[in-house]
C-alpha positions in Angstrom: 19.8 -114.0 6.1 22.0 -111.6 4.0 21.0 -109.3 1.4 23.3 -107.8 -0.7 23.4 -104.1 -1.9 20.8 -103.1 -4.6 22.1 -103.4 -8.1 20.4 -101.2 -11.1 22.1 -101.7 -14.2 23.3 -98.2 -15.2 22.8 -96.5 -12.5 25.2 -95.2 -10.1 23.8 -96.6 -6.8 26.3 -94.7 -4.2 24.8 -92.5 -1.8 22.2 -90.8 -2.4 20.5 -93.0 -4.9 17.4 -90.5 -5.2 14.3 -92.1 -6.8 11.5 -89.0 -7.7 8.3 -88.5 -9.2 4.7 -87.6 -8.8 2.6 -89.7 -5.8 -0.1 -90.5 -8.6 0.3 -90.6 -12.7 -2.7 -88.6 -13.6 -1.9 -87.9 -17.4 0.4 -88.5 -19.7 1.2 -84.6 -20.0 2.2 -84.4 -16.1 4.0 -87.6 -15.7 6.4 -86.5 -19.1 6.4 -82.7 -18.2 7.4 -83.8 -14.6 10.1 -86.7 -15.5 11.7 -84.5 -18.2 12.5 -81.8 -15.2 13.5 -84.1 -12.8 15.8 -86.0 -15.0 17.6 -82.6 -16.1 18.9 -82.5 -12.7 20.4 -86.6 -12.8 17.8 -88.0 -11.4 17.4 -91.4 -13.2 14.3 -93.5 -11.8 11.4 -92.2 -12.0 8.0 -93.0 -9.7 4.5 -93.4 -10.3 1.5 -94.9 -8.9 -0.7 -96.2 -11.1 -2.5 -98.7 -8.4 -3.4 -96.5 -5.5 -4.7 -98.6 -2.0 -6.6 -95.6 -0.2 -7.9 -96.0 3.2 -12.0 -95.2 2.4 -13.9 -95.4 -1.0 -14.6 -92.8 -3.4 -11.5 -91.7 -3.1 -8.6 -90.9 -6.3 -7.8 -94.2 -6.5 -5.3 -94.5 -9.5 -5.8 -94.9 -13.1 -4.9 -98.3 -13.7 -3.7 -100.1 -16.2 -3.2 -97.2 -18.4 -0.5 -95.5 -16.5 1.6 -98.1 -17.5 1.5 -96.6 -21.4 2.4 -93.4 -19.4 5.2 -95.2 -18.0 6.7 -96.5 -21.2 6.1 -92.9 -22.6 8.3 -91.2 -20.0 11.4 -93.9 -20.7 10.8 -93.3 -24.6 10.8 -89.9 -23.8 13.9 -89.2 -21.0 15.8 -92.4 -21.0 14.6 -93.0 -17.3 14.2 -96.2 -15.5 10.6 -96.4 -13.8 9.3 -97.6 -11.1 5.8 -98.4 -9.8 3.9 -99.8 -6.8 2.5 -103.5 -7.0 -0.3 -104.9 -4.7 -1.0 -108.2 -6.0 -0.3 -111.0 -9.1 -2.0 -109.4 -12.1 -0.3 -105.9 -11.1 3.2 -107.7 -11.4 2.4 -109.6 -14.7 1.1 -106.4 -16.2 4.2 -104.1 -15.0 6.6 -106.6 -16.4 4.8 -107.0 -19.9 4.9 -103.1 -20.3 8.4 -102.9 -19.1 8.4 -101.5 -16.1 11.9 -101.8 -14.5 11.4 -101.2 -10.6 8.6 -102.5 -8.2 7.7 -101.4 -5.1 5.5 -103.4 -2.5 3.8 -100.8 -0.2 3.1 -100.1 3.1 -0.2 -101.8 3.4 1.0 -104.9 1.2 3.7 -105.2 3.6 1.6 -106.2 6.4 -0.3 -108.9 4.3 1.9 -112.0 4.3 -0.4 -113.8 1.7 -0.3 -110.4 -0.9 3.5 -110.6 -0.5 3.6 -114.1 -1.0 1.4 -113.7 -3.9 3.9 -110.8 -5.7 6.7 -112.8 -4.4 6.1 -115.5 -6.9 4.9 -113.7 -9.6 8.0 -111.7 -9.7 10.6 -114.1 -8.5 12.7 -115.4 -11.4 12.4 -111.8 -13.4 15.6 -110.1 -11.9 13.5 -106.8 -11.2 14.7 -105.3 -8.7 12.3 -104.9 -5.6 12.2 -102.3 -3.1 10.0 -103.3 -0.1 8.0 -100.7 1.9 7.9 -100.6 6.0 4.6 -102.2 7.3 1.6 -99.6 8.5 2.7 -101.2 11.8 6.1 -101.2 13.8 6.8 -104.7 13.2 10.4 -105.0 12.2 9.6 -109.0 11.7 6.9 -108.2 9.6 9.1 -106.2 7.5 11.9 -108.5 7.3 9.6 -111.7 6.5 8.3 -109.9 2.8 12.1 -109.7 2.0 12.2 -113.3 3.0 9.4 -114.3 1.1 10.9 -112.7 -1.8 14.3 -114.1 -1.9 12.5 -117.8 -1.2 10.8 -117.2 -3.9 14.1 -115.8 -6.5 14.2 -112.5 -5.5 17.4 -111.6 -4.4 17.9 -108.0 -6.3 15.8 -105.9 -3.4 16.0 -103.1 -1.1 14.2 -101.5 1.7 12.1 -98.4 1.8 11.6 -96.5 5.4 8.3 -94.6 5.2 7.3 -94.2 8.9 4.7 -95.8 10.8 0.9 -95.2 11.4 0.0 -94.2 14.8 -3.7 -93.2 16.1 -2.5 -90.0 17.2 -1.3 -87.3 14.6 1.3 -85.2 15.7 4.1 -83.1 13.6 4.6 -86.3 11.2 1.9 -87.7 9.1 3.3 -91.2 10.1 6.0 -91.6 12.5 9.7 -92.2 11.8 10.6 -94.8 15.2 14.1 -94.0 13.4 15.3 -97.1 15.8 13.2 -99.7 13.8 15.6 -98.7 10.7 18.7 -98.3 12.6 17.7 -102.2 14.3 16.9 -103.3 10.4 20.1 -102.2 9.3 22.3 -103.4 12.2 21.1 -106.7 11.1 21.3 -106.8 7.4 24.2 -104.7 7.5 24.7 -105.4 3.4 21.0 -104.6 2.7 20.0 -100.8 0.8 18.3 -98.9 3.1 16.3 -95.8 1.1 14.2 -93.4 2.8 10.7 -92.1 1.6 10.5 -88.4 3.5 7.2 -87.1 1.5 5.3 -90.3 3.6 7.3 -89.3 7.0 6.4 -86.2 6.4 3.3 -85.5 5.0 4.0 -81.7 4.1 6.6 -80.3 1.8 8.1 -77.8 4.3 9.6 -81.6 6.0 10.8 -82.9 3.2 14.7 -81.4 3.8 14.9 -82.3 7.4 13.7 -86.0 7.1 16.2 -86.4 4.4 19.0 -84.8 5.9 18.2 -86.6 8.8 17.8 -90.0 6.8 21.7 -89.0 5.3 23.2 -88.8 8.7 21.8 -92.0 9.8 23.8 -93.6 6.9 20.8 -94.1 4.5 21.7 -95.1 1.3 19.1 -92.8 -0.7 16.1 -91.0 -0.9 12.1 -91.9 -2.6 10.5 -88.1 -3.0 6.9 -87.7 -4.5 7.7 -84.8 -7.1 4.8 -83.2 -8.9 4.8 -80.8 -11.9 1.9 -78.7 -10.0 1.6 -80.5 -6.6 -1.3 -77.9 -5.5 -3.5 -79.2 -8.3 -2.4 -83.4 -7.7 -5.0 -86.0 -7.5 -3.9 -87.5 -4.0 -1.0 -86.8 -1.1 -0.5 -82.9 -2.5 0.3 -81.8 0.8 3.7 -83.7 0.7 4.6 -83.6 -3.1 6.9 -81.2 -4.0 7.5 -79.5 -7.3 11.4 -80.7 -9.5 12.8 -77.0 -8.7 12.1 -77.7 -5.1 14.1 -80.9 -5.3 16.5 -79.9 -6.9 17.2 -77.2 -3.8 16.4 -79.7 -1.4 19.1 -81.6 -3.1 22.0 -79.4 -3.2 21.1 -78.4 0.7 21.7 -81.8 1.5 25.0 -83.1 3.3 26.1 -86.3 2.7 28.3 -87.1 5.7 31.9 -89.0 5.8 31.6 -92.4 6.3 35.5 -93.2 6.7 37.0 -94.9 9.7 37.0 -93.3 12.9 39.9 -91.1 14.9 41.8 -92.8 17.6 39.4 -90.0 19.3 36.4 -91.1 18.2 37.3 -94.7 19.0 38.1 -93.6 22.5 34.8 -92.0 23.6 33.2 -95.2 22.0 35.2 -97.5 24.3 33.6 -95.1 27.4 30.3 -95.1 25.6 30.8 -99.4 26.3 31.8 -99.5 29.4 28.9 -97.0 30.6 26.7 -99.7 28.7 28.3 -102.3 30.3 27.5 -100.3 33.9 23.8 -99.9 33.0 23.1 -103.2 32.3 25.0 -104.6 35.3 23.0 -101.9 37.3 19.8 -103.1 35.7 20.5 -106.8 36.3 20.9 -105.6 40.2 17.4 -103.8 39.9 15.4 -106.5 38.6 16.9 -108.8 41.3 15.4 -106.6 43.8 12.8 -106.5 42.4 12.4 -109.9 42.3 12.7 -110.4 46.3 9.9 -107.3 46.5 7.6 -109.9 44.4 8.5 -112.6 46.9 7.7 -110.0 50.1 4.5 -109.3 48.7 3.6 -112.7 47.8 4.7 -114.0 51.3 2.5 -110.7 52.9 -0.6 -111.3 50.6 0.1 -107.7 49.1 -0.8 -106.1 45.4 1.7 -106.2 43.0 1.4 -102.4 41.6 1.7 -99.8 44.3 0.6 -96.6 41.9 1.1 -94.2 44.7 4.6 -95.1 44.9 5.3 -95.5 41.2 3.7 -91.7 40.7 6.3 -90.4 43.6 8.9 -92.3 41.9 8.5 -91.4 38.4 7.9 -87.7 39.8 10.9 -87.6 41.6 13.1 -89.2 38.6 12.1 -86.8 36.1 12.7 -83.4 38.3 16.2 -85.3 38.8 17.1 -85.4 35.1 15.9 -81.7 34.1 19.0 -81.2 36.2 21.2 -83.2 34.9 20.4 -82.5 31.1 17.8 -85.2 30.5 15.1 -85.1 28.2 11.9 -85.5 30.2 10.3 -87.8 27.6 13.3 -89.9 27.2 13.5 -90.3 31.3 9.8 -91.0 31.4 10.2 -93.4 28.4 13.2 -95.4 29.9 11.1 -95.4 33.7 8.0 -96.9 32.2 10.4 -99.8 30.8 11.7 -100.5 33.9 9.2 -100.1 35.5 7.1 -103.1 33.4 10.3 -105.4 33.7 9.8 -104.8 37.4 6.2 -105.5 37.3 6.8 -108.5 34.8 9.2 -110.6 37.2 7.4 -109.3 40.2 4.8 -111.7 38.6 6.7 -114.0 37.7 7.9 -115.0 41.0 4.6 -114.7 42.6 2.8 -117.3 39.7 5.6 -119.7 40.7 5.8 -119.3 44.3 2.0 -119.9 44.2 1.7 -122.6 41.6 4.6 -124.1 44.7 2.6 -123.7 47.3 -0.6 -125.4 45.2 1.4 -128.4 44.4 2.8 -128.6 48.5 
């Protein structure tokens, strides 16, 4: 499948396309009072929510329908293109009647193949252009199949939105950025527009700049940031919503990095960065074969597969080895816990076969 770089007539879409505007619309005052500043800096799309999927009941959970009137308002108004979220059919049909000129499928609806489906082919045929949220869940597939369903179903005018990923322990980021599930996306859709949404990595303002500096040096094509006129007084999400002065800073702060060709220089360390891969894998192959005959030994002696006493030396030992030699102790953990399932996987694999052999004999 190839996708081909987001087109918005009008707009300039070289990096960073920045998209801005409040998490929720909550009035017509604060969506116009906030577009009006943020399009004084450039900034030409402009974001609302009008639909707003909350985890739990009871909760702020948009306006509706009549956000899209504040919509229209703020294009009168500015000259901005909008953009709003979409969840199902009768969102869609309603956006396009009140000329809404960007959706966005979110998180949640990402991870529902029959709600993308659904938005898929109430939208295909329109031209908007689509910008599809990550799943909740690290599921690059997942991801990848709502941009198929779309383009099966006329949708070709799309791009994707990195927001992070949920995860049942909350650390320094309200959802986490697995920057290698982007990085995989856009290795294979090299053509694609990759955008990053910082205020949802995030989840508090004082993040916002790193993310999206961050985002820029990975080679992401442009930014979504939740913008409020008076986040500390917003409906929902005011913890990551930042204020059009404060994005404007953020902005300027920004470097966007040289994407030219490299030096012979460059090229040469990459060549050693290859052949160093090439190395590991040929040492990894190795160690898996070994472990393979261990699988047989034990199978033969009627042992257990995991041996955690030796596992806990070994990972011990490993670790204390790469604090000197410059290692990150997660990382080294990280990469010895791989291993060490591939290990325990073919260690398996021979015994199931060598016993399923001996059944048959």
């Amino acid at each position: 499948m190839e996708i081909k770089p987001l087109y918005i007539e009008g707009i300039d879409t070289t990096r960073p396309l920045v998209i801005a505007g409040p998490c929720s619309a909550e009035s017509e005052e604060q969506m116009v009072n906030t577009a009006k500043l943020i399009s004084s800096q450039g900034i030409k799309i402009f974001r609302a929510g009008i639909w707003k999927p909350r985890t739990k009941p009871g909760g702020f959970e948009g306006v509706g329908s009549a956000g899209l009137e504040w919509l229209s308002t703020v294009k009168r108004k500015t000259g901005m293109l909008v953009a709003t979220e979409v969840a199902n059919a009768r969102h869609v049909e309603e956006a396009i009647r009140s000329g809404v000129d960007i959706l966005w499928i979110g998180a949640r609806t990402t991870a529902n193949p029959f709600a993308v489906q659904e938005i898929a082919e109430a939208v295909g045929g329109t031209g908007l252009p689509v910008l599809v949220k990550n799943p909740v869940n690290p599921d690059i597939e997942l991801w990848i199949g709502a941009a198929e369903r779309l383009i099966s179903c006329g949708t070709e005018n799309l791009a994707f939105v990195h927001r992070g990923f949920g995860a049942y322990e909350k650390g320094l980021f309200r959802n986490q950025p697995q920057w290698h599930i982007p990085i995989e996306l856009k290795r294979r859709l090299p053509s694609m527009t990759l955008l990053c949404d910082p205020s949802h990595i995030g989840g508090r303002q004082n993040l916002i700049y790193p993310i999206s500096q961050q985002a820029m040096d990975l080679g992401f094509d442009g930014l979504m940031v939740e913008t409020h006129i008076n986040p500390s007084e917003a409906l929902s999400d005011k913890e990551q919503q930042i204020t059009p002065q404060l994005l404007e800073r953020i902005l300027k702060l920004i470097v966007i990095r040289d994407k030219s060709e490299p030096s012979e220089y460059l090229a040469d360390l990459r060549r050693e960065i290859d052949e160093l891969d090439d190395r590991l894998l040929n040492l990894l192959s190795k160690r898996m074969s070994i472990a393979r005959e261990i699988g047989k030994y034990k199978m033969e002696n009627n042992m257990q597969v995991l041996q955690p006493i030796r596992y806990d030396r070994m990972v011990t030992s490993r670790i204390a080895q790469a604090l000197g030699l410059e290692l990150d102790e997660e990382f080294v953990k990280q990469i010895l816990e791989s291993i060490h399932e591939e290990s325990v996987r073919q260690q398996f694999e021979i015994i199931n076969k060598m016993g399923l052999s001996n059944k048959l004999n």
